[in-house]
N, C-alpha and C positions, 0 to 999 in steps of 0.2 A: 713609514715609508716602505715599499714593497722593494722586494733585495732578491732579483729573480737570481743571482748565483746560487742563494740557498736552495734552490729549486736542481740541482746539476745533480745526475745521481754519477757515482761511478760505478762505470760496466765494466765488467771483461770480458774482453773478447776471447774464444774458445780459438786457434787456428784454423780457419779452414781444411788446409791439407791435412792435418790430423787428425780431423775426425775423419774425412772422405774415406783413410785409409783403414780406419777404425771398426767402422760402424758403418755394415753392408746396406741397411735399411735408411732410404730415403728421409723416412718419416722422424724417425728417431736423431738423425744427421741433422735435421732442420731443429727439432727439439734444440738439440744439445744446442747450436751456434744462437738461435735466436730466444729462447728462454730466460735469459738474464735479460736483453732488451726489454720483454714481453713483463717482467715481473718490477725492473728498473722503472716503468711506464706506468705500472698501477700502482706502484708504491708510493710515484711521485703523487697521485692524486688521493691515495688514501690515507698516506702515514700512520701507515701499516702495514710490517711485512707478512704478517701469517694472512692478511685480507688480500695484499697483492700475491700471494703466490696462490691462495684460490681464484682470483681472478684469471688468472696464469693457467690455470689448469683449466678453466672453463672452456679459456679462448682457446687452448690447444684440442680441447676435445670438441669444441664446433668444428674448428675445421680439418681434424681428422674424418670426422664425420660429412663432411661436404664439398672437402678441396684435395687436391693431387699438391704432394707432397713436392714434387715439381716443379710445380707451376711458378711463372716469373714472378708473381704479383703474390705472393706464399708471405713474403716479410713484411709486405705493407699493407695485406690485411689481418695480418697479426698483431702488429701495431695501432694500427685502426681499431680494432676488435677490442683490445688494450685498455685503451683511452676510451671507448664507449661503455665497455661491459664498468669500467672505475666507475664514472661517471654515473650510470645506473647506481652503484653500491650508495654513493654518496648522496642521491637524492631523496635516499630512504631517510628518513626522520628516524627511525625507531633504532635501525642501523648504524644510525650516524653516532645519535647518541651514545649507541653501548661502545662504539671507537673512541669517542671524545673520553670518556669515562675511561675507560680503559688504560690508555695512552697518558691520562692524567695519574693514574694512579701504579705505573709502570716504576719497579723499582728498580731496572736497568738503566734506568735515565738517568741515573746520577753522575754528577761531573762536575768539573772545576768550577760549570758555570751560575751564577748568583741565582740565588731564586726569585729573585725577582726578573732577573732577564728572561731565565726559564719559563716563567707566567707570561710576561710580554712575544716571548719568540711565540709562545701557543698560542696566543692569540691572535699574534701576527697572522700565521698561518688557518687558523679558523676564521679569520675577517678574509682570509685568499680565498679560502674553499668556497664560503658563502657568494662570494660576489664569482667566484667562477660556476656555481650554479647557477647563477642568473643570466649569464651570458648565454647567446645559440651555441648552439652545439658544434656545431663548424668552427667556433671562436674560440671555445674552450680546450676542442683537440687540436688545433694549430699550435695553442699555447702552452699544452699538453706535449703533446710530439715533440716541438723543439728544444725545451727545457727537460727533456727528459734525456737529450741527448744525440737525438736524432740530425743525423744533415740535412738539409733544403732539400734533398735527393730524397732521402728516406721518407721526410714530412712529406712531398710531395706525390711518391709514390702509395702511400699510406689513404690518404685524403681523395684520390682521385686527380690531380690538378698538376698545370706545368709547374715545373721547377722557379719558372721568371715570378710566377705568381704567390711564390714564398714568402716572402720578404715584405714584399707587401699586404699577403694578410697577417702579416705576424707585426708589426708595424701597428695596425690596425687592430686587431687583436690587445696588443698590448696598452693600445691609449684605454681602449672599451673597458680591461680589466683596471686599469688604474680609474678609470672615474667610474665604477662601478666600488671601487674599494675606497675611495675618498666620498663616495654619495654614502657609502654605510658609515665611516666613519663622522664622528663628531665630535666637533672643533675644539 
């Protein structure tokens, strides 16, 4: 059964006013506040921090390189960027592999929890990934973006799309990924 809470990263937020006062540079201001979002977002689709925080650094160096640090629309296509650049990571076979491996042979992982649940929770989340690679790409950052954290506002701004329109591709979204994850699984 898919258990989208496991999916919830925790962020923290940086204060606003403390950077503002901090940190003369626009660009670097925007870093600081939306960086844990931006890395919170690919973590959730790679499960992998050192993979999401180069993803993190890719999206920030696109859009240093092509957007005004300013700009209204700075945090939702950073988030967008996020959720697409993961996405890419993950549909590399060769890539995906060396994670799977990796993460399987991770000796920080250890914990209270039985190694058997340990085997089942990984593959829980490798029968997610797959069947979220099968999904359009619209469907998979809706479900991306809102599990990673994000408000209706934030998903909404991210994607292009009203706010009203949230809910209802996420909705939608969600049934798509469950019977795509019960079509892989077998009975």
């Amino acid at each position: 059964m898919l258990q989208m809470q496991a999916w919830r990263p925790t962020v923290t937020h940086a204060p606003l006013g403390a950077i503002n006062h901090r940190v003369p540079d626009p660009f670097e201001r925007l870093f600081l506040q939306e960086y844990p979002k931006v890395v919170a977002i690919a973590y959730r689709v790679l499960a992998d921090r050192t993979a999401a925080e180069d993803v993190a650094q890719e999206v920030f160096l696109k859009f240093h390189r092509s957007h005004s640090p300013d700009s209204e629309h700075a945090s939702g296509w950073l988030h967008a960027a996020a959720v697409h650049s993961a996405l890419n990571v993950i549909r590399g076979d060769r890539r995906r592999a060396q994670r799977e491996t990796a993460h399987a042979l991770d000796p920080a992982r250890s914990s209270i929890v039985s190694p058997e649940r340990a085997v089942e929770d990984a593959e829980e989340r490798r029968e997610v990934r797959r069947a979220l690679k099968r999904l359009p790409e619209r469907t998979a950052a809706v479900l991306m973006l809102r599990h990673s954290g994000l408000s209706y506002a934030e998903v909404a701004t991210a994607l292009g799309i009203k706010v009203g329109n949230v809910g209802t591709l996420l909705r939608r979204a969600e049934e798509a990924l469950r019977k795509e994850v019960d079509r892989a699984t077998p009975e």
